[in-house]
N, C-alpha and C positions, 0 to 999 in steps of 0.2 A: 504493500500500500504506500503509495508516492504522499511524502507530510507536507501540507500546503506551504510553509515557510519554515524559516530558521534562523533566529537570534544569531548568524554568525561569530560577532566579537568574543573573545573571552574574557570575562571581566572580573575583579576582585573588590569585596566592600569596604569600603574605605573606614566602616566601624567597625568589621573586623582585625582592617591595620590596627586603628588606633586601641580599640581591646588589649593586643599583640603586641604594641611598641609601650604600650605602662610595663612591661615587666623590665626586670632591672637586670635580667641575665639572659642571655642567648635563648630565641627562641627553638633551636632545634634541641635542647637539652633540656626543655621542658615538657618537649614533645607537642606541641603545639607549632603549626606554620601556617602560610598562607596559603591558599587555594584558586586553579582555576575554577570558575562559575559557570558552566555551560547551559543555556538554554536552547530548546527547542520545540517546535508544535507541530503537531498532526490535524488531522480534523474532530479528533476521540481525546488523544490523550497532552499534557504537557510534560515534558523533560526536563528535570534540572539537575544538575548534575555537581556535585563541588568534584573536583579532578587534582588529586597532588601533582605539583609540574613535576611532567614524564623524563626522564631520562633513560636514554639506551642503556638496558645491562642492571637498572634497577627496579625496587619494587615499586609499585604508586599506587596507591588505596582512592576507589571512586566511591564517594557516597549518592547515592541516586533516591531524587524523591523524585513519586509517579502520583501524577494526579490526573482524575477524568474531568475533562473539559465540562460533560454535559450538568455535572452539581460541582465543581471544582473540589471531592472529596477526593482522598486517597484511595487509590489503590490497596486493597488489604487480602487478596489471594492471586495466586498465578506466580509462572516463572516468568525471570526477565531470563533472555540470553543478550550477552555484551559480546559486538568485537569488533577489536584494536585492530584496524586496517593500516597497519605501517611495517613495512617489512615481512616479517614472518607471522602469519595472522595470528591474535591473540583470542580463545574464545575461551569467557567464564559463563556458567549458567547458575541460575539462582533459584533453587526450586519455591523456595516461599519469602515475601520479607519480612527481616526482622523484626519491624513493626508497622502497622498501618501506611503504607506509603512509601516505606522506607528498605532502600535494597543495599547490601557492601557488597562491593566489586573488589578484585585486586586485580591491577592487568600486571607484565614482566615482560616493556617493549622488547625486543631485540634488534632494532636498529633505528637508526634518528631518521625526521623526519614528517614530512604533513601528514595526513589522512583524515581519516572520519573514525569513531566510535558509532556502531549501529547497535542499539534496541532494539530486541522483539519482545515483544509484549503477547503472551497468552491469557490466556484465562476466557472472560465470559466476552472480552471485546478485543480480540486480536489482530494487533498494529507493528509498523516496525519503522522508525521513527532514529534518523541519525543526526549526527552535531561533528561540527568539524575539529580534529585537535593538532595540534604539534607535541613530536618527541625530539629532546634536546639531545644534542650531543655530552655534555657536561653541565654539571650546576650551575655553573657562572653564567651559563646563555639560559637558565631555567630562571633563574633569581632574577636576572634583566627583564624576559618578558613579562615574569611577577609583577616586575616593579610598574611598566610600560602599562600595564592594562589593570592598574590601581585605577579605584574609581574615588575622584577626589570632589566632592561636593557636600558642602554644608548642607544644603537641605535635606540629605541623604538619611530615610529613617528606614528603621530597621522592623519588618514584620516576617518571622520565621514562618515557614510551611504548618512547624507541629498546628499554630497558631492559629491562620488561618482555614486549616480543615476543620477548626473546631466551630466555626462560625460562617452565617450565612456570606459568602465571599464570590468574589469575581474578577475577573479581568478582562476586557476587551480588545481590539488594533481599532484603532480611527483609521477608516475611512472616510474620504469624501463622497458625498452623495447628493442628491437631491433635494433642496429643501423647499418647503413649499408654505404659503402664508396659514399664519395661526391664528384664528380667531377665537380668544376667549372669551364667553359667558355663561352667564346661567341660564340653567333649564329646570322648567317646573315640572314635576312627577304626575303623572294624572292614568286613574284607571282608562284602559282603552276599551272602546266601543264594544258592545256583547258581553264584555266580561263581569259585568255588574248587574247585580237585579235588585230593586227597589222595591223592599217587602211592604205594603200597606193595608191597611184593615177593611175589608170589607162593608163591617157594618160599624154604625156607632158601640160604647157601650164602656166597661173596663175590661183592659187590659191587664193580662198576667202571662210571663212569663212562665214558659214549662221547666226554666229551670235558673237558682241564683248564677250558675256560670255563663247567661248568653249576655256576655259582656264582648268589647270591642279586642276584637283580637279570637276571640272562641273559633274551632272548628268544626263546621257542620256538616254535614251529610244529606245529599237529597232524599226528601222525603221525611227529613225528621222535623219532630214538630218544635216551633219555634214560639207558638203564644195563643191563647186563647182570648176571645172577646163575649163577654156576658153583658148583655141586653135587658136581659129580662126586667128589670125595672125601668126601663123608658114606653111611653105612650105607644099606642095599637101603631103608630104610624111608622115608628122605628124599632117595635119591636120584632125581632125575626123570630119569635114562633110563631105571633100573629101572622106574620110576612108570608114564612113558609106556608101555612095551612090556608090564606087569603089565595096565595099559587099553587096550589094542590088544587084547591075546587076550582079556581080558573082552568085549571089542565083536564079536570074531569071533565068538566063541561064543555072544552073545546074538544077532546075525544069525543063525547057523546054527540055534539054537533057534528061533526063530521062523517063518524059511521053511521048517523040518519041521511046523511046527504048521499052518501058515497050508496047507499043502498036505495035509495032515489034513482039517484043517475041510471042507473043498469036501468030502468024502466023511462028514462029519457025525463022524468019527470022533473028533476032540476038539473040545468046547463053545467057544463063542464067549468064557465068562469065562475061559479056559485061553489062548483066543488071544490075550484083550485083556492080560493079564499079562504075557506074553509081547512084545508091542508095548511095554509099558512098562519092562519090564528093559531091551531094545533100545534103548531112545531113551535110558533116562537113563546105559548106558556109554557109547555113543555121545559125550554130551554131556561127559563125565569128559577120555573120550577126544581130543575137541577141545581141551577147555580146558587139557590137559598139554601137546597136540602146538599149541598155538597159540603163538605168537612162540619156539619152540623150536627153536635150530638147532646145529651145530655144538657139542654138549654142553653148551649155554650158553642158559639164558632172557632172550629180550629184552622189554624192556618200554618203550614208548613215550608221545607222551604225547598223553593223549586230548583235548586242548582248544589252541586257540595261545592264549598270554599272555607272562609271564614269571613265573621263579622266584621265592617269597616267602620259601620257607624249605631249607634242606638238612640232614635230620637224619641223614645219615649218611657216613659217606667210605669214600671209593674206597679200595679194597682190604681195606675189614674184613669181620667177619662179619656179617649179619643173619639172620633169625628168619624164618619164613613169616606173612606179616601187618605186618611192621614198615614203620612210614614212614618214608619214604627222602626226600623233597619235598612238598614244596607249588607247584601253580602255580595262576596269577591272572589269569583274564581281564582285568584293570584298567576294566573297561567303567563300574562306578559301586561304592560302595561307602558304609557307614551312618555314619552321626555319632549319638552317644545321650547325651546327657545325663542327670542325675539329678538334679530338684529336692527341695526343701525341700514338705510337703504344703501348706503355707499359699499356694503357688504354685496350688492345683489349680481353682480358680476361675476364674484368670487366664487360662488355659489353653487355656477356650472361644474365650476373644477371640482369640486369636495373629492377626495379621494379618502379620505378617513377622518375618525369620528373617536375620539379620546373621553374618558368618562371618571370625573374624583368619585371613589366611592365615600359611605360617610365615615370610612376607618384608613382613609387616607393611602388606599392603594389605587395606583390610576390601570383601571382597565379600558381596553379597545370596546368597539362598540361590536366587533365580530367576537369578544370574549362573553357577553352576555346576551348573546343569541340576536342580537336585533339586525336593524336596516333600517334605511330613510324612508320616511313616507312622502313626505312631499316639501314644496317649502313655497311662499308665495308667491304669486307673480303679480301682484299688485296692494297697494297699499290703500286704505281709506283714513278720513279728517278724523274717524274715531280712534284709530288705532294707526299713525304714522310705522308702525315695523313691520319688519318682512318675518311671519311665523316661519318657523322652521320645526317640523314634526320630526320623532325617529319612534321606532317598535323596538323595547325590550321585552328581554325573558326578566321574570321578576325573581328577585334573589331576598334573603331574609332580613339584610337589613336595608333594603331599598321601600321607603315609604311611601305612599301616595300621601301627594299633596307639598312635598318635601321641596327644596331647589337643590339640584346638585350642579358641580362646576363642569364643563362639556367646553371639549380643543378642540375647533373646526379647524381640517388640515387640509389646502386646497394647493393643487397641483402648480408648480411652478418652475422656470428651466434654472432656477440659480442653485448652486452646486456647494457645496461646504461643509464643514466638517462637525461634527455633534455626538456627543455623550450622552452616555442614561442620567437622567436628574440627578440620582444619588450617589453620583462619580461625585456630584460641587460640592464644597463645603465652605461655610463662609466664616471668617472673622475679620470683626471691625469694619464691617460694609465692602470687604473686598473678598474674591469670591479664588477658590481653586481647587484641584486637583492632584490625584495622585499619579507620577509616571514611572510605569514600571524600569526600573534601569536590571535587576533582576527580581525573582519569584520572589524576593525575599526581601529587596531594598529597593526602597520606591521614593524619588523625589517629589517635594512640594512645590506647584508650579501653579503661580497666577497664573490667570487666564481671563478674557473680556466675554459677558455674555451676547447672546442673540435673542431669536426669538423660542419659547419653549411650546409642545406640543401635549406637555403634561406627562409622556413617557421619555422623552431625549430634550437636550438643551444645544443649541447652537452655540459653538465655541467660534468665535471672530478672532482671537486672536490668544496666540498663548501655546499653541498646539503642532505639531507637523501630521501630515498622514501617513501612518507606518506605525508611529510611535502606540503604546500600549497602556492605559489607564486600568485605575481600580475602580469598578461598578460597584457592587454590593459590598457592602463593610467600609467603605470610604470613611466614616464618621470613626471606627476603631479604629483605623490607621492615624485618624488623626489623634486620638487618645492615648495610642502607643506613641507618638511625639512627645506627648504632654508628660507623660511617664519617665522620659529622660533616654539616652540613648543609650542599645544593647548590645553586647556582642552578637554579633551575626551567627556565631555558632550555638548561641545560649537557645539550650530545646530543643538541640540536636543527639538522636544517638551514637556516638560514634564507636 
């Protein structure tokens, strides 16, 4: 498998020098030296490698931390196979590591010169993944390149591998890309069309509740009963026994009219427009009839609920009066529901292009709008003296803490040819109203680097200035790194097994 790129350089941490040069005695007598730093990427996995400088005819111990790109955790089963392409090939295999991530190598070059070190990585994602090295002739051309590929920067902070597998962590390469105009606003929450039914009472009378839990939030089920309405003490006019048994003998009576007619007719003796009249008085007491005696039992109307969801609203309580027609509830299928925004009209150009749709939730994670099932519905194409903005509708799936009625923040991202370079938000970190980033110089030591914002989309931030394309930032955990700063600086070895 061909690995997309490769940190070529070899490079050493300049807090590991400094660790190294506090001591007051030679550091090869304390057994402690410097290291090369090898990095490298595939499309699965990351390389890093600390390398003792090689010389022909000696030993040099490789420590290898393996991490998977897809959660940036370690590696913690599988052999690595290592080998030393210089001269007479060098191959070590390692059937398990020593810990989480963590593999020791010994290579035993047998001649100087360039080459590569290749990985292969088995296990459950199998890669093979090389980095370029040189074996020295002698110590003194080892020590020199030591020296040459010290990395010398103050801003230079230290965040170890163990360290970072233990926390939600990232890195990405800036690219340059496309960026396209942001518009941010808000958007109000509102149930969509069909999804809502508006329970009302039937007849006057008091209301009760079937249960103290049909509160705002409750879930129902269709067909279960949600309130009863008792009558019985109001006048003949509104009372629905009278009602009922007033429409019962209406219906007897239009039956019995009818099967006199209809038994007529066959003998010609009343017209078929006299019979058809007659079928139609018939049907529609009938239909009265039903509709009193329907959920009627026990002198009391039941009324259930025609859909399962949950309650969104309760406009009335148990045990007071209501009205025939009054709303009593709301319930909510919760299946999806609208997000609408309201722009400014100099927006309405913009509009065409929308190519994606950015969404805060209210726990402060920004999701896409293809993350919670939705799509645009539509958006205006004109404006009236009541309402100068241009609505702009979209269709979610309804998630548990997404509210009706609520505003949440919505990044309209509309297509654009200007090109530039941009970070996940939680690359930036700010202090004292200035804003920046972590660049990876290696896995392990990462500089602090101003940088000038753009415009944001609510998942990436336009970097204007501060940045190259190639170079490599910290996404997730950016704020630790910045706290491991604040900590004071570490040896680059410190949390290492060796």
């Amino acid at each position: 498998m061909q690995f997309r790129h490769a940190i070529l350089a070899m490079v050493i941490s300049a807090v590991a020098l400094a660790g190294c040069h506090d001591h007051d005695h030679d550091k090869k007598e304390n057994g402690h030296h410097e290291a090369f730093f090898l990095t490298s990427y595939s499309d699965t996995h990351e390389i890093f490698a600390e390398v003792d400088p090689m010389v022909a005819g000696e030993h040099a111990h490789v420590l290898v931390h393996l991490t998977r790109l897809k959660d940036f955790k370690p590696v913690e089963k599988g052999a690595l196979k290592a080998s030393l392409n210089v001269g007479k090939p060098d191959v070590v295999v390692v059937e398990e590591p020593s810990s989480p991530g963590v593999y020791k190598l010994e290579f035993h070059p047998s001649a100087a010169g360039s080459g590569t070190i290749t990985f292969e990585i088995s296990g459950d994602n199998p890669d093979t993944v090389s980095v370029p090295v040189t074996v020295f002739d002698n110590e003194e051309s080892a020590d020199e390149a030591v020296e040459e590929a010290e990395i010398k920067n103050s801003n230079a902070i230290v965040f170890p591998k163990e360290q970072s597998w233990k926390i939600d962590f990232s890195t990405e390469e800036c690219h340059a890309g496309k960026l396209g105009q942001v518009i941010k606003t808000m958007a109000q929450v509102l149930p969509s069309l069909g999804d809502e039914r508006v329970i009302t009472t039937p007849v006057a009378g008091t209301v009760t509740f079937s249960s103290d839990a049909i509160v705002e939030g409750k879930q129902v089920s269709p067909g279960q009963l949600l309130f009863t309405v008792d009558n019985s003490g109001l006048k003949d006019e509104g009372n629905i026994a009278v009602m009922s048994s007033q429409a019962e003998s209406d219906y007897n009576l239009a039956l019995s009219e009818y099967e006199r007619k209809a038994a007529l007719a066959q003998d010609r003796i009343v017209s078929q427009s006299d019979l058809q009249t007659a079928k139609r008085n018939l049907e529609a007491a009938k239909a009265r009839y039903d509709n009193l005696r329907r959920g009627y039992s026990s002198g009391k109307q039941r009324v259930t609920s025609p859909i399962g969801g949950y309650v969104t609203s309760v406009n009335a309580r148990s045990g007071g009066f209501v009205e025939t027609g009054q709303v009593v509830m709301t319930i909510s299928k919760g299946g999806s529901m609208y997000l609408k925004a309201e722009l400014q009209p100099k927006y309405f150009s913009a509009l065409g292009g929308l190519s994606s749709v950015n969404v805060r939730m209210p726990s402060g994670e920004v999701l896409s709008l293809e993350d919670l099932g939705g799509s645009m519905l539509s958006y205006g194409k004109s404006i009236g003296a009541d309402s100068p903005l241009i609505p702009v509708t979209f269709q979610i799936r309804r998630k548990g803490d997404i509210l009706p009625g609520t505003f949440m923040e919505v990044f309209l991202v509309c297509e654009s040819g200007r090109a530039g370079l941009s970070v996940p938000v939680e690359s930036i970190v700010e202090e004292m109203g200035n804003y920046f980033v972590f660049v990876q110089l290696t896995p392990e030591l990462f500089e602090k680097r101003e940088v000038s914002l753009g415009a944001s989309d609510g998942i990436r931030r336009e970097i204007l200035s501060g940045l190259s394309e190639g170079e490599r930032v910290v996404g997730k955990g950016a704020v630790l790194v910045k706290l491991s700063q604040a900590a004071g600086k570490l040896d680059a070895h410190s949390g290492h097994v060796h």
